[in-house]
PASEBA-1860 file (N, C-alpha, C; in nm, 3 decimals):
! residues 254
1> XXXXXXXX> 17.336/9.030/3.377/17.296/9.157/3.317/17.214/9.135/3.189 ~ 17.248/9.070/3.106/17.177/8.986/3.006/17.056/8.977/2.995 ~ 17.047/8.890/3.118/16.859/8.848/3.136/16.806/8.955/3.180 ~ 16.850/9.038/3.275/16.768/9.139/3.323/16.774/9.231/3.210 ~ 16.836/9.252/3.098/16.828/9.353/3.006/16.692/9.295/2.896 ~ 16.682/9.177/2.938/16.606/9.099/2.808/16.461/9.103/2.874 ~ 16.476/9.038/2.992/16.316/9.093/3.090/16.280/9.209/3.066 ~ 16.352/9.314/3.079/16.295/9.459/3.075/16.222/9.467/2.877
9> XXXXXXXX> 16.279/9.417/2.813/16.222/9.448/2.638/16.083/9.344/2.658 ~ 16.138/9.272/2.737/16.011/9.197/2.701/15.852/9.226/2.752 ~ 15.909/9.317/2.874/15.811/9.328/2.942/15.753/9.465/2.898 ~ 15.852/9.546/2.835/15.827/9.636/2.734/15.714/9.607/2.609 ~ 15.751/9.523/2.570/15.650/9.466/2.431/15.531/9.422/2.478 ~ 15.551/9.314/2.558/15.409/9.318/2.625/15.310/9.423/2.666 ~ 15.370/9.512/2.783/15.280/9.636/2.805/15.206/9.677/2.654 ~ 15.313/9.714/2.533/15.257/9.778/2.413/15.160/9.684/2.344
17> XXXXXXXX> 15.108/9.597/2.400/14.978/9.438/2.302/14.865/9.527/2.364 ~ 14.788/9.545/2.241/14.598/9.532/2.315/14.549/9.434/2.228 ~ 14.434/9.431/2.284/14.290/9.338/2.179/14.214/9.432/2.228 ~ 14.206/9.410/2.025/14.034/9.509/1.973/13.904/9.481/2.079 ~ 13.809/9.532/2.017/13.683/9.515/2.103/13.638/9.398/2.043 ~ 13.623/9.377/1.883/13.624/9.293/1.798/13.617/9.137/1.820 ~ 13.802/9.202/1.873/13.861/9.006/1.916/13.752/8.991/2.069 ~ 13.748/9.063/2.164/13.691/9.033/2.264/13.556/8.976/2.215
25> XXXXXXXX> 13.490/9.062/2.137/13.340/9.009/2.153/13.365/8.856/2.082 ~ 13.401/8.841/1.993/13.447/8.736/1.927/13.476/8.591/2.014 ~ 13.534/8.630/2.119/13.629/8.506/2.235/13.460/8.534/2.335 ~ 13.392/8.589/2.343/13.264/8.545/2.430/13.155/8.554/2.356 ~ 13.138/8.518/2.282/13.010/8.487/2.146/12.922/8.610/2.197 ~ 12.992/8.766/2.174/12.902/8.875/2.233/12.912/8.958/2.098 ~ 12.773/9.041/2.055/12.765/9.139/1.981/12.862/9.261/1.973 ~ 12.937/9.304/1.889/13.066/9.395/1.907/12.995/9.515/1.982
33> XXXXXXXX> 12.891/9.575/1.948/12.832/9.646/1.996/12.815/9.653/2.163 ~ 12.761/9.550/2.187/12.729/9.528/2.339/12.874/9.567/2.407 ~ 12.991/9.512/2.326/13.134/9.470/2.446/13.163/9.605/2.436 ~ 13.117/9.725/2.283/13.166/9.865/2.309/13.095/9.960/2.396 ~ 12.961/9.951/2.421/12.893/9.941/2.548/12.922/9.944/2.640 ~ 12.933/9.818/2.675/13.013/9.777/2.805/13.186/9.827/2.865 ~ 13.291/9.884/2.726/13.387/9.955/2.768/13.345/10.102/2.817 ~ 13.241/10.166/2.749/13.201/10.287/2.760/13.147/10.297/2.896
41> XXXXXXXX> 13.062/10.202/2.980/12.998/10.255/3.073/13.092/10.218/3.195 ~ 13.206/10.126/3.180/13.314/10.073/3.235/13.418/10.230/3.275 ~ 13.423/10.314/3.131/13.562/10.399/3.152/13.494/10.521/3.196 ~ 13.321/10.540/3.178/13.238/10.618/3.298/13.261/10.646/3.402 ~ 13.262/10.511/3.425/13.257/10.476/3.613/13.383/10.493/3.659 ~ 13.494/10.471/3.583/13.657/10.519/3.665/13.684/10.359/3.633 ~ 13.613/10.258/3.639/13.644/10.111/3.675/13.770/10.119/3.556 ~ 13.743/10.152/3.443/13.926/10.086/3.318/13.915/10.255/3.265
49> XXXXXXXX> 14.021/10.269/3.247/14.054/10.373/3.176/13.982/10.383/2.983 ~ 13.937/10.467/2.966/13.863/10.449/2.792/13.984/10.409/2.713 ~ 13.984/10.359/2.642/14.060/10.336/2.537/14.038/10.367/2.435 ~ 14.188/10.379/2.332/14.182/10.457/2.257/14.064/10.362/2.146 ~ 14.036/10.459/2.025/13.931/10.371/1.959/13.988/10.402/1.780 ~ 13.972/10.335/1.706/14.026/10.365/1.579/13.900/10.277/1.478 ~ 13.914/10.323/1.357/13.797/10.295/1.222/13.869/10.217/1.170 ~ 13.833/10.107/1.151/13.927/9.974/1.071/13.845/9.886/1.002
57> XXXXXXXX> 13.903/9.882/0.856/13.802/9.804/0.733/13.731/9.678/0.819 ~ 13.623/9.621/0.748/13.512/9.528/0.808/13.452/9.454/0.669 ~ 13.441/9.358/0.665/13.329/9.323/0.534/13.218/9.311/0.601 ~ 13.093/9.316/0.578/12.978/9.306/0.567/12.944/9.178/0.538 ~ 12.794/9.084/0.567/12.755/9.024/0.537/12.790/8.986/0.389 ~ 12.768/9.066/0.300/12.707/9.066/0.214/12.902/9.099/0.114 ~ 12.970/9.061/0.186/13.142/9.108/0.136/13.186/9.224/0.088 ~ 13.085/9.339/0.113/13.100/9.452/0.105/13.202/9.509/0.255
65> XXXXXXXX> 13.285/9.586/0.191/13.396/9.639/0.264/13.321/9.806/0.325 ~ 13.330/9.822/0.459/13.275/9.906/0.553/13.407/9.967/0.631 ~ 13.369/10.058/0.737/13.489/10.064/0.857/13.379/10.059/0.967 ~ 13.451/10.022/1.052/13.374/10.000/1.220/13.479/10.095/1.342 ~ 13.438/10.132/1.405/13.502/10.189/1.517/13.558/10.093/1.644 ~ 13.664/10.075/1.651/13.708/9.953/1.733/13.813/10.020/1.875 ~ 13.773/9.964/1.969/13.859/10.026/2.111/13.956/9.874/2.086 ~ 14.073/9.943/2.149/14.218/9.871/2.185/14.237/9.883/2.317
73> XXXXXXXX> 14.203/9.786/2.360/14.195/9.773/2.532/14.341/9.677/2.557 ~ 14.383/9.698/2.693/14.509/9.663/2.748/14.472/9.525/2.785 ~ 14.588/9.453/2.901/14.506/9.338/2.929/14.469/9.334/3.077 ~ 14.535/9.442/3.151/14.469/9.439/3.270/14.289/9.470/3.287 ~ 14.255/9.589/3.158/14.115/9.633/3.169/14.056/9.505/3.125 ~ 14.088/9.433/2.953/14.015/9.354/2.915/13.947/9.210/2.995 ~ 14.045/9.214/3.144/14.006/9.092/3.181/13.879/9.186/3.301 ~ 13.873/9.289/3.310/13.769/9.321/3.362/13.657/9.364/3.338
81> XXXXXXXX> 13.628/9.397/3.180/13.547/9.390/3.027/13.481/9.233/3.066 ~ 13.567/9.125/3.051/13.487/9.037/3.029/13.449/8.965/3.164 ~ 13.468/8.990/3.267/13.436/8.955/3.364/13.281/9.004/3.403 ~ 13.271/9.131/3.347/13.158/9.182/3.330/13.050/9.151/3.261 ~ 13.099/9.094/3.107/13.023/9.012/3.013/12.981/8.897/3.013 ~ 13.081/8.800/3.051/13.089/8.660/3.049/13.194/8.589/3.151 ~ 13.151/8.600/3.258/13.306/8.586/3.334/13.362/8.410/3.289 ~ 13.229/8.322/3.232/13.267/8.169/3.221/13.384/8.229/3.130
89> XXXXXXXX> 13.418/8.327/3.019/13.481/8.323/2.936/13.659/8.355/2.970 ~ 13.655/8.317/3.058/13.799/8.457/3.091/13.916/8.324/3.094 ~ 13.891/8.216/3.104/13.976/8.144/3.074/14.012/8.103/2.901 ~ 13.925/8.147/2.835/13.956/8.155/2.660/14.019/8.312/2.637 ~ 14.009/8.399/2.771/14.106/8.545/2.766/14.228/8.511/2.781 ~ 14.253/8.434/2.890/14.394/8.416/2.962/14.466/8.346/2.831 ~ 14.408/8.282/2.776/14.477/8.180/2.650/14.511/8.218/2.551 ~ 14.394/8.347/2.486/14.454/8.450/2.387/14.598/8.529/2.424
97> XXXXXXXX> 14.576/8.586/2.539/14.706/8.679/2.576/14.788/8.614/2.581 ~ 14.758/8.479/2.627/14.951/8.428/2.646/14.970/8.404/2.462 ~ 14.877/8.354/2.362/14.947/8.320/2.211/14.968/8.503/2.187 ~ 14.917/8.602/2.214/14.984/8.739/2.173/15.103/8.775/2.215 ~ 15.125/8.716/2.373/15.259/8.786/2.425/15.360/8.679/2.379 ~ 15.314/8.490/2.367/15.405/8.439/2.280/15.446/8.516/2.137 ~ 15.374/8.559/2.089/15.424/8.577/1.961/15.519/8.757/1.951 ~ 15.504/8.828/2.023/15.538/8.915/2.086/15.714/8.870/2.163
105> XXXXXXXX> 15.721/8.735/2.201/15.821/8.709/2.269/15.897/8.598/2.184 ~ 15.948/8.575/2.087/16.002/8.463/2.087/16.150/8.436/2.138 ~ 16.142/8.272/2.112/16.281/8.260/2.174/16.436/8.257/2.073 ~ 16.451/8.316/2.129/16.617/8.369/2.040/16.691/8.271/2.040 ~ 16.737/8.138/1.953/16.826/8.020/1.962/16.956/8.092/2.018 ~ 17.031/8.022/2.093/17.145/8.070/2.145/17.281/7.952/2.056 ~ 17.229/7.881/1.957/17.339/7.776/1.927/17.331/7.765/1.799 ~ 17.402/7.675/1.713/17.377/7.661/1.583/17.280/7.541/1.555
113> XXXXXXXX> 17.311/7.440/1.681/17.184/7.344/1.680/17.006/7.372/1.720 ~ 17.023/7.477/1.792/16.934/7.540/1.833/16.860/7.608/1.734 ~ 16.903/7.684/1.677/16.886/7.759/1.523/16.843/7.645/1.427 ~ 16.901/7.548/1.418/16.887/7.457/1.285/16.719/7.410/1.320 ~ 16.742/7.366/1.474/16.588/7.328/1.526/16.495/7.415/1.498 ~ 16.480/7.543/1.556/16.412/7.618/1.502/16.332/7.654/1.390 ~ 16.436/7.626/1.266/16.429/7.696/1.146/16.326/7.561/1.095 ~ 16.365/7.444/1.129/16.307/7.331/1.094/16.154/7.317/1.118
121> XXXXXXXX> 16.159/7.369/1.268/15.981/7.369/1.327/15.907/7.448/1.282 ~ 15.968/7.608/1.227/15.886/7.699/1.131/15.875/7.667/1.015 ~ 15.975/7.568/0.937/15.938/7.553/0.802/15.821/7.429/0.836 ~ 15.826/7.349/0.925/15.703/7.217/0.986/15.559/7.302/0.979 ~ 15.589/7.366/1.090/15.463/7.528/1.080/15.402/7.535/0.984 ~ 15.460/7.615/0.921/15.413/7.712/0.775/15.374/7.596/0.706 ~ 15.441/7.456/0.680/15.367/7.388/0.595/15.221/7.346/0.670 ~ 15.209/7.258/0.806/15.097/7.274/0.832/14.976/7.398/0.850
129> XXXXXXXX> 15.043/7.538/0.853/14.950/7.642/0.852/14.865/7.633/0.676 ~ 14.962/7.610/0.600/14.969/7.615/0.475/14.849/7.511/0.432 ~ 14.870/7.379/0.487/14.790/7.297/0.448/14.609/7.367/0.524 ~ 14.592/7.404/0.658/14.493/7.437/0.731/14.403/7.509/0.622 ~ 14.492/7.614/0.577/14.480/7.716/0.561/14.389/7.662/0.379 ~ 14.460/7.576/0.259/14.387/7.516/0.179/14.251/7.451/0.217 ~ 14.242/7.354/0.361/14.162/7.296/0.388/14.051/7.405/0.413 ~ 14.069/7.524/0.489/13.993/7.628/0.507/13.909/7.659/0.403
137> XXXXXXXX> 13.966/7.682/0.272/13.944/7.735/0.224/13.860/7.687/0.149 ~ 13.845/7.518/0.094/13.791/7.430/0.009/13.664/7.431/0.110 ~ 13.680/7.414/0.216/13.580/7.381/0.309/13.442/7.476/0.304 ~ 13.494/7.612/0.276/13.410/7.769/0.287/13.371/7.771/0.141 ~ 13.448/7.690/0.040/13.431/7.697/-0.101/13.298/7.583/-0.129 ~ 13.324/7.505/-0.062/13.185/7.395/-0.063/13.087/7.415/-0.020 ~ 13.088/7.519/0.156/12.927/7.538/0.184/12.904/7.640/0.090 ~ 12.985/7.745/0.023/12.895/7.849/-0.021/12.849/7.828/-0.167
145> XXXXXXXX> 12.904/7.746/-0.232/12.866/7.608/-0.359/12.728/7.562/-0.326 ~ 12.689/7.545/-0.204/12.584/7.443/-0.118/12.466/7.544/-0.109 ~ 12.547/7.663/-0.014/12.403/7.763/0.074/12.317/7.793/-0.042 ~ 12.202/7.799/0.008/12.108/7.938/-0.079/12.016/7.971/0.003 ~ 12.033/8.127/0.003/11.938/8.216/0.072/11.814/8.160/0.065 ~ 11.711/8.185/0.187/11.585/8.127/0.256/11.601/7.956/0.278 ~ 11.709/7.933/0.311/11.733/7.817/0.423/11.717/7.772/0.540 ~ 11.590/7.693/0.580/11.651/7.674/0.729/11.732/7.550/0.770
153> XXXXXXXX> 11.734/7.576/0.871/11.869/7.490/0.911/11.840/7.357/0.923 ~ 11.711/7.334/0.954/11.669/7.166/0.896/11.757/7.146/0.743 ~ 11.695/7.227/0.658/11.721/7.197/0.532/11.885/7.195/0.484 ~ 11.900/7.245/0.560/12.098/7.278/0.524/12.123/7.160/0.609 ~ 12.105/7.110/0.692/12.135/6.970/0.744/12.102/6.884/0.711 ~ 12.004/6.852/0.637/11.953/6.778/0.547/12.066/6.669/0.419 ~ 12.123/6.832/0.400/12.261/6.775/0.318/12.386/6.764/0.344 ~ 12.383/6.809/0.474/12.506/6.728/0.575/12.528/6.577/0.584
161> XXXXXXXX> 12.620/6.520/0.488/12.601/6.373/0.530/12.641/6.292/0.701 ~ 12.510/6.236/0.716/12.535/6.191/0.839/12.467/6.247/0.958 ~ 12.456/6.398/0.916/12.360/6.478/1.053/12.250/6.433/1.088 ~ 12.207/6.404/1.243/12.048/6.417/1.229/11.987/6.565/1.255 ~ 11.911/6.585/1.092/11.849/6.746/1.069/11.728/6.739/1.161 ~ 11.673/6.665/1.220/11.599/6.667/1.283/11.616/6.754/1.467 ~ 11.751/6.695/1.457/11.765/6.767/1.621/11.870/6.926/1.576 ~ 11.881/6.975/1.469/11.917/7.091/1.465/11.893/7.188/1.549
169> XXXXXXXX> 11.760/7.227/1.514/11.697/7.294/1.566/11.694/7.349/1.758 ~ 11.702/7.209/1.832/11.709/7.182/1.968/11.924/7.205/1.977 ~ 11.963/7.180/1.901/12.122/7.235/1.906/12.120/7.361/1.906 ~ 12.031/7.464/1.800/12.033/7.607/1.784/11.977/7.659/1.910 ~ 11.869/7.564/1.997/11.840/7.673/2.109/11.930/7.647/2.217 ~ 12.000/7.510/2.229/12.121/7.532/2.334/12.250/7.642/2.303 ~ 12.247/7.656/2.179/12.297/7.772/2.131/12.236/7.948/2.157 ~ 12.133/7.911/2.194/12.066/8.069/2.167/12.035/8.133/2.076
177> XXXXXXXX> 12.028/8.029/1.968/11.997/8.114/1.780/11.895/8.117/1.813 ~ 11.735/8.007/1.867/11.634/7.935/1.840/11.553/7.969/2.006 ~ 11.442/7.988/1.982/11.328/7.960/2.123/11.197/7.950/2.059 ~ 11.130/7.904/2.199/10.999/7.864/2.092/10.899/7.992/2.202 ~ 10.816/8.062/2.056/10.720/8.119/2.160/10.581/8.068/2.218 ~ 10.514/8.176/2.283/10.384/8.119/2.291/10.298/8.021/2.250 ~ 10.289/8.038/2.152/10.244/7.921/2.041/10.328/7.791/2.036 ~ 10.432/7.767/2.066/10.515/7.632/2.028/10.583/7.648/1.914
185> XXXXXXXX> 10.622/7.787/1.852/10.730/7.810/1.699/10.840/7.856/1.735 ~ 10.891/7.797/1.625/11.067/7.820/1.645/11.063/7.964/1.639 ~ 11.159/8.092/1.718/11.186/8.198/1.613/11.320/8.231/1.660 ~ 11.362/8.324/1.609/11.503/8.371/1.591/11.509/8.454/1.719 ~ 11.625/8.450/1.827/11.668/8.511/1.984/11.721/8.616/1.898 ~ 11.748/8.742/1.950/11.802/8.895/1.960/11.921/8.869/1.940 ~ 11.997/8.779/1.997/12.142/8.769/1.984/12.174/8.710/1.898 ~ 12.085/8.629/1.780/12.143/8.545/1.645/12.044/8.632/1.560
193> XXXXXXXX> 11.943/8.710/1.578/11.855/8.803/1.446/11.985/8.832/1.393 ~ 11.978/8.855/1.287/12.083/8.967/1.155/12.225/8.950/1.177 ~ 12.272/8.823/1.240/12.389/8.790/1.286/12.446/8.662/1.206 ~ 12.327/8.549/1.256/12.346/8.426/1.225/12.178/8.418/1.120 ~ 12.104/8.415/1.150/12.017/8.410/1.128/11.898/8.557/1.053 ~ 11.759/8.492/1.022/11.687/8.572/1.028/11.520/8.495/1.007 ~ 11.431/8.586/0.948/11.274/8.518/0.993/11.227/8.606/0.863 ~ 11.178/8.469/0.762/11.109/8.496/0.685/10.938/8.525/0.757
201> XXXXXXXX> 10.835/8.620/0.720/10.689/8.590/0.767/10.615/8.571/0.611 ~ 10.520/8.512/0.681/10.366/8.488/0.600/10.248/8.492/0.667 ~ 10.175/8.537/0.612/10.033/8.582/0.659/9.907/8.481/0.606 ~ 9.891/8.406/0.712/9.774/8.284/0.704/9.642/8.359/0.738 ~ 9.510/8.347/0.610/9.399/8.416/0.659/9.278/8.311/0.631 ~ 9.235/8.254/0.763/9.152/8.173/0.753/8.990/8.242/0.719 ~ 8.886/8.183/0.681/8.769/8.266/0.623/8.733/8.281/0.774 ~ 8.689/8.408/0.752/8.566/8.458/0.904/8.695/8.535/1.023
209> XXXXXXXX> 8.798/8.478/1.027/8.906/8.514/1.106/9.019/8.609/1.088 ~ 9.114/8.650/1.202/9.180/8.753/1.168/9.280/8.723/1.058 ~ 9.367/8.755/1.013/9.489/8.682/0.975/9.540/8.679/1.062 ~ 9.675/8.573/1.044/9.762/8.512/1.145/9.903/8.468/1.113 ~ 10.031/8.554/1.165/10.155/8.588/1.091/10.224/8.463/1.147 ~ 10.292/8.375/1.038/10.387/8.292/1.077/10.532/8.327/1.059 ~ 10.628/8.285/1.112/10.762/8.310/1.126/10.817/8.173/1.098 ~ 10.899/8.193/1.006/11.036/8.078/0.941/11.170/8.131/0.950
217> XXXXXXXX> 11.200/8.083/1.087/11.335/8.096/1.098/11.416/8.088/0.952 ~ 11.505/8.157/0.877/11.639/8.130/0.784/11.780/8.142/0.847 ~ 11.857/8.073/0.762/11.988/8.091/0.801/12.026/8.207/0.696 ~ 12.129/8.296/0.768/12.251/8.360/0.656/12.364/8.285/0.690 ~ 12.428/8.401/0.578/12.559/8.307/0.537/12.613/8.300/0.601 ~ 12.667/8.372/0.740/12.769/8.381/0.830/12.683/8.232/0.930 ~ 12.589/8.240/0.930/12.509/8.129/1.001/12.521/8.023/0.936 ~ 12.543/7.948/0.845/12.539/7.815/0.760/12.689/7.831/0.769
225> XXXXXXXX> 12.751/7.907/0.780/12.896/7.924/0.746/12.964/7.801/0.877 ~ 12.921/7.872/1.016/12.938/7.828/1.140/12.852/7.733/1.153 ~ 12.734/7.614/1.098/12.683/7.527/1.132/12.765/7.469/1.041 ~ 12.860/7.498/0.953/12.909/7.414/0.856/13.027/7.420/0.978 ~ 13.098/7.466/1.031/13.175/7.433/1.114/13.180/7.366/1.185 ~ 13.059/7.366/1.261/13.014/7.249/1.419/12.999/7.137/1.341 ~ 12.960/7.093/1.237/12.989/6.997/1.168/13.132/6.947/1.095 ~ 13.152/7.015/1.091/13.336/6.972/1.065/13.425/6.955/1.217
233> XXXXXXXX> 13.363/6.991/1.325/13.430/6.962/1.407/13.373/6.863/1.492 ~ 13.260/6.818/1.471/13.176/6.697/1.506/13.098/6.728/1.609 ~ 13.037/6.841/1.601/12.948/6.914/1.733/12.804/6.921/1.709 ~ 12.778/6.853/1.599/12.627/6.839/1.561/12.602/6.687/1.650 ~ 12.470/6.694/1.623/12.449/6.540/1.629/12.441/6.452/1.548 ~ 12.486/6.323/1.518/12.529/6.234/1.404/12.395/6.118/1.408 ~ 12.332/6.060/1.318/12.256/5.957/1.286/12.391/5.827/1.313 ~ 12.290/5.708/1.392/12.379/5.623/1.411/12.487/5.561/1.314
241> XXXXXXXX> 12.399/5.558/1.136/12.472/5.478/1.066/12.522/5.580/0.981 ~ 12.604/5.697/1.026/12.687/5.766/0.960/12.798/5.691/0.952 ~ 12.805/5.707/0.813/12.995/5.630/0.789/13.102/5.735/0.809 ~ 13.080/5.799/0.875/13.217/5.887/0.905/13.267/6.011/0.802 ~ 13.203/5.992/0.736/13.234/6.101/0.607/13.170/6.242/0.607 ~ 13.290/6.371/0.577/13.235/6.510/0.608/13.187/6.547/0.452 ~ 13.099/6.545/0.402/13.059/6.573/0.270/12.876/6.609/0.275 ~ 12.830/6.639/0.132/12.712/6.729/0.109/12.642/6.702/-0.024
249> XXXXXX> 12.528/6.716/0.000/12.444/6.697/-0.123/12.418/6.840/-0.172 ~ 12.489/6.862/-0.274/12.402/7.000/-0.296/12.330/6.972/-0.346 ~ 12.246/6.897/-0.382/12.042/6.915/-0.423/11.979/6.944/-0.340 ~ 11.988/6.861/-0.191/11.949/6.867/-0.099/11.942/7.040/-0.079 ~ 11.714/7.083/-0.029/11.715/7.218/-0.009/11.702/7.311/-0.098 ~ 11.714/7.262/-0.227/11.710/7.396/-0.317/11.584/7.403/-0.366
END
């Protein structure tokens, strides 16, 4: 009677979990916009029921505090949200829901040894969250020590010790920040403009001829933020005689 009384709460709590639109776009590198889009023309069609939607603080680029309108989708709809979006992604879905309904579920020690264990692995926890969580923070405290507005990403790699800044660029278009147009120039894709990125112009006017507008890809901050990441997690490309070290020149670029 026990277990079946304990299945039923649990399965209770679960039903009551959503993820924002937010977290979704977030888990398939999609514009929040697009994934609220995509619920809207979804709860059109009959395919998921609409969900409810609520205004919840946001910072801005720029750390200015905003509200955004965010849907709370279930998890039967959300896996059909992103199936629609990104279906490669639905195995980084399945992985979120189970750490929500873990945390939603924990396990109740039934002993005093059990308990002692417990109490031990959360205080283990919290100190390693604790430590992450400093490292986080020094880490975000150094690139933004580093960034300065009208950067490109050559140049911010530049002072990556160890990167080769040279193949940045060819990383940003396997990424989708970067394509080259007509001409053979880098410029900024729709899905990294005003996101990750942006495009300084200048106007070249040769005598007798039209003028002729060039484009310089820049990074923003949320963009140097996340190349400072792929570099802390070793996803750039490295020059052979890097000594292993995650560190920065801030001269380098300014």
């Amino acid at each position: 009677m026990f277990k079946t009384e304990l299945l039923s709460t649990n399965q209770k709590e679960n039903a009551s979990i959503t993820m924002s639109s937010r977290d979704i776009a977030e888990l398939v590198d999609a514009r929040h916009d697009s994934v609220k889009r995509t619920i809207e023309r979804l709860s059109d069609k009959g395919v998921i029921v609409r969900p409810p939607m609520v205004n919840e603080p946001i910072a801005d680029m720029l750390g200015r505090s905003r509200t955004e309108s965010v849907y709370h989708v279930g998890k039967r709809d959300s896996y059909v949200i992103v199936a629609q979006l990104c279906p490669e992604f639905t195995a980084r879905l399945v992985d979120r829901w189970q750490e929500l309904e873990n945390q939603q579920s924990p396990q109740i020690p039934q002993t005093l040894p059990e308990a002692l264990r417990l109490a031990a692995d959360l205080a283990e926890q919290n100190q390693v969250l604790q430590l992450e969580s400093k490292q986080k923070s020094e880490q975000i405290e150094s690139m933004e020590s580093y960034f300065r507005s009208g950067m490109t990403a050559p140049q911010f790699a530049k002072g990556l010790n160890g990167v080769n800044s040279s193949q940045i660029n060819a990383h940003l278009l396997q990424v989708k920040w970067l394509y080259k147009d007509s001409n053979g120039d880098w410029r900024v894709t729709s899905y990294a403009r005003d996101r990750y990125m942006t495009e300084d112009t200048s106007e070249i006017t040769a005598h007798g001829k039209d003028p002729i507008i060039k484009y310089k890809p820049t990074l923003l901050k949320k963009g140097a933020a996340k190349l400072y990441e792929w570099y802390t997690q070793g996803k750039l490309t490295m020059k052979a005689n890097w000594n292993g070290e995650f560190t920065q020149d801030k001269a380098v670029g300014l």
